[in-house]
C-alpha positions as CSV (number, residue, x, y, z in Angstrom):
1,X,-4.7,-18.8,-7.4
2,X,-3.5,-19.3,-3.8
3,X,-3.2,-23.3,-2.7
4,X,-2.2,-25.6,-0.6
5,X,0.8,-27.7,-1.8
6,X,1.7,-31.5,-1.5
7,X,5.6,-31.6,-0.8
8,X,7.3,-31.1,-3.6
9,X,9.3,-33.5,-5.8
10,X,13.1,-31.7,-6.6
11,X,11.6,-30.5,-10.5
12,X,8.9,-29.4,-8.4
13,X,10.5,-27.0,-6.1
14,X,10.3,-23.7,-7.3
15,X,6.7,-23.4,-8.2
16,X,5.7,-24.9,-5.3
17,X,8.0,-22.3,-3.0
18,X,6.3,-19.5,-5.1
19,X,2.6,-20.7,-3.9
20,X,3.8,-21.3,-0.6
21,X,4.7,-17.9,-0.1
22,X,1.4,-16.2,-2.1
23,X,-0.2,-18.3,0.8
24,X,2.0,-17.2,3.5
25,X,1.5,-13.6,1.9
26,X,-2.2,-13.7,1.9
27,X,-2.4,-15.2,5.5
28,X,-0.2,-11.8,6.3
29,X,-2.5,-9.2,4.7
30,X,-5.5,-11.0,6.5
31,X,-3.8,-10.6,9.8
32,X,-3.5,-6.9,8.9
33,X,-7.1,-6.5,7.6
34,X,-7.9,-7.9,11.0
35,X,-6.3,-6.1,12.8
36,X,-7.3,-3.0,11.8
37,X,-11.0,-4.2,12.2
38,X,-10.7,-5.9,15.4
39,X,-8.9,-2.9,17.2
40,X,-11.5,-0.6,16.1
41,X,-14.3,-3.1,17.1
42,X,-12.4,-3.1,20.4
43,X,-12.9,0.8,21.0
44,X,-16.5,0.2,20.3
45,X,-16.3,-1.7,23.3
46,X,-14.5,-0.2,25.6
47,X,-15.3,3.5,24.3
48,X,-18.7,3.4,26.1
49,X,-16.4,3.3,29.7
50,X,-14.9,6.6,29.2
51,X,-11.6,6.0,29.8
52,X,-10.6,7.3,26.4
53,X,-11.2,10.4,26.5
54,X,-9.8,11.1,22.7
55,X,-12.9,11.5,20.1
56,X,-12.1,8.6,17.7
57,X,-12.9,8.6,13.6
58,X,-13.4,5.1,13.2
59,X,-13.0,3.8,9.6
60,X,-15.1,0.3,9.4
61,X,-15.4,-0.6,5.7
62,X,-12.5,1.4,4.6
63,X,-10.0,-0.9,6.3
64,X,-8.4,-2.3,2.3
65,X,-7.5,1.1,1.6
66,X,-4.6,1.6,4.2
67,X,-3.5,-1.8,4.0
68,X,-3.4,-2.7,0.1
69,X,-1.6,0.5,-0.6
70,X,0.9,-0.1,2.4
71,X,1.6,-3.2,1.5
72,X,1.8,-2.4,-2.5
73,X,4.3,0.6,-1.6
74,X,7.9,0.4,-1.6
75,X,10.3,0.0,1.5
76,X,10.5,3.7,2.8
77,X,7.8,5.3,1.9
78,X,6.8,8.2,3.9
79,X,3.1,8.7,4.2
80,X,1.2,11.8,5.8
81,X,-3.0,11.2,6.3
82,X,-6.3,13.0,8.2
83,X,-7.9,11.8,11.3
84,X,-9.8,8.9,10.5
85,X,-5.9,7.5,11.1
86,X,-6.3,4.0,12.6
87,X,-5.8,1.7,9.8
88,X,-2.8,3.4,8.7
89,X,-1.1,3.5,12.0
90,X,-2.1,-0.3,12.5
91,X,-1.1,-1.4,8.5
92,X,2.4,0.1,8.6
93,X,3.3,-0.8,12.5
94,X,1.4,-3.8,13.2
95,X,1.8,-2.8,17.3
96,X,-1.1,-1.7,19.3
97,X,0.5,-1.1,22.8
98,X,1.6,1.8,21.5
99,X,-1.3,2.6,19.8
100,X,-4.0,1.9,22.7
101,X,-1.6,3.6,25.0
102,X,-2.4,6.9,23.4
103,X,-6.2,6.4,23.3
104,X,-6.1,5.6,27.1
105,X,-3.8,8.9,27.4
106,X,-1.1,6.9,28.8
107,X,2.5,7.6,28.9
108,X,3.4,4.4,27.0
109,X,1.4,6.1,23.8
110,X,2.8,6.6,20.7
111,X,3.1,10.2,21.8
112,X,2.5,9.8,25.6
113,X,-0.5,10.3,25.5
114,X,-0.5,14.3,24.1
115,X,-1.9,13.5,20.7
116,X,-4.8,11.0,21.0
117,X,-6.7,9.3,18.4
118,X,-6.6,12.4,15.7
119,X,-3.2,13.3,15.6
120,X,-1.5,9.3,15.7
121,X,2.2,9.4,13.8
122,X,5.0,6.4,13.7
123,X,8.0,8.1,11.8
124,X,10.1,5.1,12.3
125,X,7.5,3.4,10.6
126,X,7.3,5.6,7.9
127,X,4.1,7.5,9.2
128,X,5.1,11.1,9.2
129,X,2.0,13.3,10.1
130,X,-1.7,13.0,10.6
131,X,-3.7,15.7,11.3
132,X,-7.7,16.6,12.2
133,X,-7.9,19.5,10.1
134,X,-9.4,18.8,7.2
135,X,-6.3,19.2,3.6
136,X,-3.5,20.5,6.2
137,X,-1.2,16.9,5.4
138,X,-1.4,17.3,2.2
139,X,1.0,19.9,1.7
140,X,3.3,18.6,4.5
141,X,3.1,15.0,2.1
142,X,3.7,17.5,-1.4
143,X,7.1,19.5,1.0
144,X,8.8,15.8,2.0
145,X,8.2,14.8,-1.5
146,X,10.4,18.0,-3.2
147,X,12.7,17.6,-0.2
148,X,13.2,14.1,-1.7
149,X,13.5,15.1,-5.0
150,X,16.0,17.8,-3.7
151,X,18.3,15.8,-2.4
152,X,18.2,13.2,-5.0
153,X,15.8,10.3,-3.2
154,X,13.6,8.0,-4.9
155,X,11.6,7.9,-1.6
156,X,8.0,7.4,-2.2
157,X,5.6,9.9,-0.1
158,X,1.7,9.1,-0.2
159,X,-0.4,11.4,1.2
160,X,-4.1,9.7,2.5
161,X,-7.4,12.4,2.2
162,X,-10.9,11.9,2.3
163,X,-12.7,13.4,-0.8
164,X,-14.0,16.3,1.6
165,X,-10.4,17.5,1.6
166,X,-10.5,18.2,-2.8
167,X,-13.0,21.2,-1.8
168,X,-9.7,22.9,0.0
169,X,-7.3,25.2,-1.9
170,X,-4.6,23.6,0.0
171,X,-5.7,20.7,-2.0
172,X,-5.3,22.1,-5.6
173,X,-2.1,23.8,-5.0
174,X,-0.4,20.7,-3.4
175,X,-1.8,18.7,-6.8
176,X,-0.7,22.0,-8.7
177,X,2.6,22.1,-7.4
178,X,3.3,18.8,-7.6
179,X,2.8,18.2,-10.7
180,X,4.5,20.7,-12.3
181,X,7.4,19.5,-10.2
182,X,6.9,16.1,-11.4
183,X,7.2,14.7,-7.5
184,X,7.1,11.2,-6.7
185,X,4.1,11.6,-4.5
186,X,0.7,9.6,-4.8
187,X,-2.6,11.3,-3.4
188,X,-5.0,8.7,-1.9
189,X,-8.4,9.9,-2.0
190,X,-10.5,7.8,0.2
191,X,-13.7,8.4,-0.6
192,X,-17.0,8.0,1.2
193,X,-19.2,10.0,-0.8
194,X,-19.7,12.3,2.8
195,X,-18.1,14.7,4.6
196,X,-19.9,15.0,8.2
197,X,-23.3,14.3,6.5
198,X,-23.3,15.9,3.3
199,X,-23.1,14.3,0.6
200,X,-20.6,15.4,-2.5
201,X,-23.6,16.1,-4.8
202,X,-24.5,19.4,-2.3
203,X,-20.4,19.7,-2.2
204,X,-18.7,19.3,-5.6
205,X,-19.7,21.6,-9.0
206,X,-18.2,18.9,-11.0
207,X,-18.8,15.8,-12.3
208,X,-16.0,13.7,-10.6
209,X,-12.6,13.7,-8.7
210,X,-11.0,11.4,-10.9
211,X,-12.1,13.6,-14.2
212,X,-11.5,16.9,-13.1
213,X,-7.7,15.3,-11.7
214,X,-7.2,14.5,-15.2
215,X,-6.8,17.9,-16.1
216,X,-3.2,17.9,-14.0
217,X,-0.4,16.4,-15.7
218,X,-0.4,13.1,-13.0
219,X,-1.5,9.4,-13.7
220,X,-5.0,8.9,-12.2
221,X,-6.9,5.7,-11.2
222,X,-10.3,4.6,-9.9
223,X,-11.3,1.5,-8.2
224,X,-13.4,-0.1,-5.2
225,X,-11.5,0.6,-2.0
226,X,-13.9,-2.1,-0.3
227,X,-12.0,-5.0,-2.4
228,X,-8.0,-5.6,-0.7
229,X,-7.0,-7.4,-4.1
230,X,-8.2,-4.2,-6.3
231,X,-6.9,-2.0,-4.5
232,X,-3.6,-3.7,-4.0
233,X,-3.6,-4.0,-7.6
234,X,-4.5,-0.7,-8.8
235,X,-1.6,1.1,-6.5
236,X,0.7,-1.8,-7.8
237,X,-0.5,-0.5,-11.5
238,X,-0.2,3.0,-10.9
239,X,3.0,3.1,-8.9
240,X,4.4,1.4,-11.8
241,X,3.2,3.9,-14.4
242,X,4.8,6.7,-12.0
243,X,8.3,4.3,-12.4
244,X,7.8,4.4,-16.2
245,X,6.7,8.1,-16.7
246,X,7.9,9.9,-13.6
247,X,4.8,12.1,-12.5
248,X,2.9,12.2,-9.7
249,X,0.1,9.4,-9.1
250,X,-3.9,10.3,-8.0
251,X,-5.5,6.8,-6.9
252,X,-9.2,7.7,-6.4
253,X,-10.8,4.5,-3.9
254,X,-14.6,4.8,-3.2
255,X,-15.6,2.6,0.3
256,X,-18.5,2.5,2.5
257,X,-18.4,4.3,5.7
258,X,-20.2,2.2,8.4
259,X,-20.0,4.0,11.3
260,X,-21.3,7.7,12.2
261,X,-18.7,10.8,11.1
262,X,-17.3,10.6,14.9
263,X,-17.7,8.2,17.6
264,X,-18.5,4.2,18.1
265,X,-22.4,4.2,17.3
266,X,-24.4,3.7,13.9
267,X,-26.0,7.2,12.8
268,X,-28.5,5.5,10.1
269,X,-31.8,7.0,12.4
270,X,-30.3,10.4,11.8
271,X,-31.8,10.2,8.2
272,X,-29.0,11.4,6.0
273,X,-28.8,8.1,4.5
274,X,-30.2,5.3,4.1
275,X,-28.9,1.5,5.9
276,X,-27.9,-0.9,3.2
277,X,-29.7,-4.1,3.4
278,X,-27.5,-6.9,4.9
279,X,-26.5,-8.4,1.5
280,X,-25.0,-5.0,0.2
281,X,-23.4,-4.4,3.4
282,X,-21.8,-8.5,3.6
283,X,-20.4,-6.8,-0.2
284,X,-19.0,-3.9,0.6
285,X,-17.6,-5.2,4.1
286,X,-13.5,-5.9,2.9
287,X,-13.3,-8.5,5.5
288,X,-15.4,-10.1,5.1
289,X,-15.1,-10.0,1.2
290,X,-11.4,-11.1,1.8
291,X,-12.1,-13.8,3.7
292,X,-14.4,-15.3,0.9
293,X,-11.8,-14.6,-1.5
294,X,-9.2,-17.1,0.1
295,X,-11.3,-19.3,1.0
296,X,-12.1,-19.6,-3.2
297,X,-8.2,-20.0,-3.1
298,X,-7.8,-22.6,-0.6
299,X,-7.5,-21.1,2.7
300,X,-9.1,-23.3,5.2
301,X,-11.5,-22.1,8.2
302,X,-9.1,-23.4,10.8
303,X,-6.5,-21.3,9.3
304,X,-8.8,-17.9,9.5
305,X,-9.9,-18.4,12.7
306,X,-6.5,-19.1,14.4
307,X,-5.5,-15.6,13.1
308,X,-8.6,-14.2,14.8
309,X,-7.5,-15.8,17.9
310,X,-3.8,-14.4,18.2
311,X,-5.2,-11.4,16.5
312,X,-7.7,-11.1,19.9
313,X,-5.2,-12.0,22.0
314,X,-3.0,-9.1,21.2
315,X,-5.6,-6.8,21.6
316,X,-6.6,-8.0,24.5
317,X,-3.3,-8.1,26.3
318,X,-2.7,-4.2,24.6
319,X,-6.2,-2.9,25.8
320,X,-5.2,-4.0,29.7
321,X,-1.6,-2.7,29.4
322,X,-3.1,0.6,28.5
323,X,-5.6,0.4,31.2
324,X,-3.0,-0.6,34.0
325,X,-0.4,1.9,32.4
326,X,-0.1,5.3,34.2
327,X,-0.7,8.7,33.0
328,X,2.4,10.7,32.0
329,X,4.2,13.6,34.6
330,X,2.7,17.0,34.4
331,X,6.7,17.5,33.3
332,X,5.6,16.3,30.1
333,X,3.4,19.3,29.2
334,X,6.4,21.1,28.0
335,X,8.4,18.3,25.9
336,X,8.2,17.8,22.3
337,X,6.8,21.4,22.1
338,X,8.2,22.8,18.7
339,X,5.7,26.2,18.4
């Protein structure tokens, strides 16, 4: 349990330094969580201005999933993901001048504006590749993982799909290959039970992901991608059973999509699903279930809502430097150009 010490006595000391920094540590991964929620609450605002003119996948209540298994991987892990991109880029850089840069198409973007929302990357940060067509990471994510195994590096490479991407060959040979190579790789299937509008009962011919992933010689686990701490401890749990028998890892996180398949808006009138009432959705919100969670633990009001403040400040000061930031020369068209 997280809490809120008295100074310690000298016998003291070291148990009191350990809760110090679980509190320190929690404060950090609600920054994160924030983050990634408040930057994507601030598209919805500004989006309606058309200054971005990037289509954005927004990924509202599947905001745990990047940031538990980011923060539960190792130092240097190389990750590859799909579109829906945001929480990733904003878990494993914590920067958004960069990052609203490229939705604004400025030249201060992470890629100067050329890639936009979809196609977001932060090698230095460890985020290799993302990609809007649907599987085509994941065997980039399986290659850097042999490459590592070639050359003799425990680097960890995760590679982030939603469950519409296990309905691609691309995906079964990657998970194929992979296995029989015994790579240190762990899929991340972020699942949302949709792809577009379709729900995997009119997609999938079999009962499950994580039971027909059993088949494959890998370690596989399930859990709620909606809760941070389950999902922070499930990747701690598996990561360690790919340390102990050294196979490839399939962590299987189910999460509510709140938002429509593309854009800012709600879609419930479209009639494809139905709108959870407010209770389910206050449960299967990670925020907000976080936030209840430390506050069980000891984390006072004042100190949640002075990380909301900085966390709005840096966004705000991010989304004007991207407005105010110019476009990049027409020179640029033929940089970075590899094809």
């Amino acid at each position: 349990m997280l809490q809120k010490a008295s100074p310690p006595t000298l016998r003291e000391a070291p148990a009191a330094r350990e809760a110090s920094v679980k509190h320190a540590e929690a404060l950090a991964l609600y920054r994160k969580l924030l983050l990634v929620r408040r930057a994507e609450e601030k598209i919805r605002e500004e989006y309606p201005t058309n200054d971005m003119k990037t289509p954005v996948h927004l990924g509202i209540g599947g905001e745990a999933i990047a940031v538990g298994v980011c923060h539960a991987a190792p130092p240097g892990a190389r990750a590859f993901g799909t579109y829906r991109n945001h929480a990733w880029y904003l878990a494993m850089t914590g920067e958004t001048d960069r990052f609203f840069g490229e939705l604004y198409g400025k030249a201060i973007g992470a890629a100067k504006g050329k890639a936009g929302s979809m196609h977001l990357a932060a090698p230095q940060h460890g985020l290799i590749a993302t990609s809007a067509v649907v599987a085509t990471t994941i065997p980039l994510a399986v290659g850097a993982a042999l490459a590592h195994q070639y050359r003799d590096e425990p680097t960890l490479v995760v590679s982030f799909f939603g469950d519409g991407a296990v309905e691609e060959g691309a995906f079964w040979e990657s998970l194929n290959f992979a296995c029989l190579k015994r790579l240190r790789i762990l899929f991340v299937c972020e699942d949302n039970d949709l792809a577009i509008h379709i729900p995997t009962s009119q997609r999938q011919g079999f009962r499950s992901i994580p039971d027909v992933v059993r088949g494959f010689r890998c370690h596989v686990m399930s859990g709620a991608g909606y809760d941070l701490r389950t999902v922070m401890t499930s990747a701690h749990t598996l990561l360690e059973r790919m340390e102990t028998d050294p196979r490839p890892g399939f962590l299987h996180l189910t999460y509510f999509r709140f938002l429509e398949h593309v854009g800012p808006l709600e879609d419930f009138h479209a009639g494809y699903r139905q709108k959870p009432s407010p209770d389910e959705l206050a449960r299967l919100d990670p925020v907000r279930r976080f936030e209840q969670a430390l506050r069980e633990d000891g984390v006072t009001d004042h100190e949640l809502e002075a990380l909301r403040l900085s966390v709005d400040e840096q966004l705000t000061r991010s989304v004007r430097a991207a407005q105010q930031a110019p476009f990049a020369s027409p020179a640029e068209l033929s940089t970075d150009v590899w094809a």
